[in-house]
GUGU-829204 format. One record per residue (C-alpha): residue number from 1; chain; z, y, x. Coordinates in nm, 2 decimals. Each point is the difference from the previous one (the first is absolute). Example, Ala and Ser with C-alpha at 12.3 -4.5 7.8 and 13.67 -1.06 7.14 Angstrom:
// GUGU-829204
R, resi, chain, zz, yy, xx
R, 1, A, 0.78, -0.45, 1.23 .
R, 2, A, -0.07, 0.34, 0.14 .
This chain:
// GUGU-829204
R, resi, chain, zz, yy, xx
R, 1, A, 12.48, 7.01, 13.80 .
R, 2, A, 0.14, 0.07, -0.38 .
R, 3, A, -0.06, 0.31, -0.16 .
R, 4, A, 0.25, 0.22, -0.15 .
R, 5, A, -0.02, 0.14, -0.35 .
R, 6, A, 0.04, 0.36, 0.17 .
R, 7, A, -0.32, -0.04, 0.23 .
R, 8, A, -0.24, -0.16, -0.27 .
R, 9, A, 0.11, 0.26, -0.26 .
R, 10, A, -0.07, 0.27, 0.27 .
R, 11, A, -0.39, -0.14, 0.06 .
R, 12, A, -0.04, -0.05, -0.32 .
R, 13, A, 0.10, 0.38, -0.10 .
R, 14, A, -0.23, 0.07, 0.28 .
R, 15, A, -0.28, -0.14, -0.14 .
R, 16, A, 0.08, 0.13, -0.35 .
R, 17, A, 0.03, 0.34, 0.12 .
R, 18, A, -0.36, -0.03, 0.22 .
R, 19, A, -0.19, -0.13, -0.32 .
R, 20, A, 0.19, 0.23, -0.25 .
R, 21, A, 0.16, 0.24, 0.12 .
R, 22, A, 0.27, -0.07, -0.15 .
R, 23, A, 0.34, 0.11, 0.20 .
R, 24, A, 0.13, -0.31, 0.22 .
R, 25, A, 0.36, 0.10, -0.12 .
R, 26, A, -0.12, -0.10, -0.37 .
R, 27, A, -0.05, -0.35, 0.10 .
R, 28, A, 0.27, -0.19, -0.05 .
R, 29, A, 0.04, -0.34, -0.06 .
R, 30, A, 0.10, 0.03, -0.40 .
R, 31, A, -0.29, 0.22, -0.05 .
R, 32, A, -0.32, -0.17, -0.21 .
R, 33, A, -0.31, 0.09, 0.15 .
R, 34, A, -0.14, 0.06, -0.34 .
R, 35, A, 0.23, 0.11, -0.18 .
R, 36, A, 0.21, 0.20, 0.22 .
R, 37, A, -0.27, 0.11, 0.25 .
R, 38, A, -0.29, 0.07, -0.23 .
R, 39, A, -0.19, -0.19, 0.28 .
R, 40, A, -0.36, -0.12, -0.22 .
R, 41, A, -0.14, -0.37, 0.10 .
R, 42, A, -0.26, 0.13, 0.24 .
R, 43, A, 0.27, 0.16, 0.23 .
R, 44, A, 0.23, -0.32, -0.03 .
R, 45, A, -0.26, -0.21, 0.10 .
R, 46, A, -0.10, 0.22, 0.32 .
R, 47, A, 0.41, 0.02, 0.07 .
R, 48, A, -0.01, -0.39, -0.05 .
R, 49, A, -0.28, -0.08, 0.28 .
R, 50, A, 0.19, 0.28, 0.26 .
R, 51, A, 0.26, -0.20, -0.04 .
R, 52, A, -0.16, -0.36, 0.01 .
R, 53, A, -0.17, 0.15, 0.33 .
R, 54, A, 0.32, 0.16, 0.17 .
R, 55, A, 0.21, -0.34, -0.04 .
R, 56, A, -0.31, -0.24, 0.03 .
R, 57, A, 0.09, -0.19, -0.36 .
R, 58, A, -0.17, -0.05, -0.21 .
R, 59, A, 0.12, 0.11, -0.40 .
R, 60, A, -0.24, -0.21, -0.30 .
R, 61, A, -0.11, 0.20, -0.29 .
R, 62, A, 0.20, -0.20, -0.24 .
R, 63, A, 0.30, 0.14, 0.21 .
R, 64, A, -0.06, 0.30, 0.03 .
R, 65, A, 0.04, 0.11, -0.41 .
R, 66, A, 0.37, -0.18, 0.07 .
R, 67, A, 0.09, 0.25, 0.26 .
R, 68, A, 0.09, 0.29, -0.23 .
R, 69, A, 0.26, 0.15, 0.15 .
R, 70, A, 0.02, 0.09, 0.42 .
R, 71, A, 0.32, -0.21, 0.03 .
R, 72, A, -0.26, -0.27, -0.11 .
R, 73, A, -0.26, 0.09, 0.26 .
R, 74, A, 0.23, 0.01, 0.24 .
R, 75, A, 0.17, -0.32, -0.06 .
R, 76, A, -0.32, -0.16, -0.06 .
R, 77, A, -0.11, 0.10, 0.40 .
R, 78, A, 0.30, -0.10, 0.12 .
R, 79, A, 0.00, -0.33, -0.14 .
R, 80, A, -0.39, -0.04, 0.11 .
R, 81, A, 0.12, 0.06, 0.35 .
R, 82, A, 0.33, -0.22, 0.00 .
């Protein structure tokens, strides 16, 4: 089963907004999770292991300062499940 774009970027604003609060509209896939977002390391790295546990990969440190932006995340799950 291949994921879409649309239903990653929907979990993944679900997990944003459960950790931050932040509204799941805001999260779109050009949007910096620093930058944009305000979100601080901690909550990255709690949104980071949701997100490891609700697709069962499995993202290394090193990889995880390259994901910047959602688009990145999302195309980062996608290709761990492919």
């Amino acid at each position: 089963m291949s994921l879409s774009r649309e239903k990653v970027l929907e979990s993944i604003a679900q997990i944003v907004h459960d950790e931050t609060g932040i509204d799941k509209g805001s999260v779109q896939l050009d949007k910096a999770f620093v930058d944009d977002l305000d979100i601080d390391s901690i909550s990255m790295m709690t949104i980071v292991v949701n997100a490891e546990e609700k697709y069962g990969i499995e993202i290394p440190d090193d990889k995880v300062r390259e994901l910047r932006t959602v688009g990145d995340a999302v195309d980062f799950i996608i290709a761990a499940k492919a």
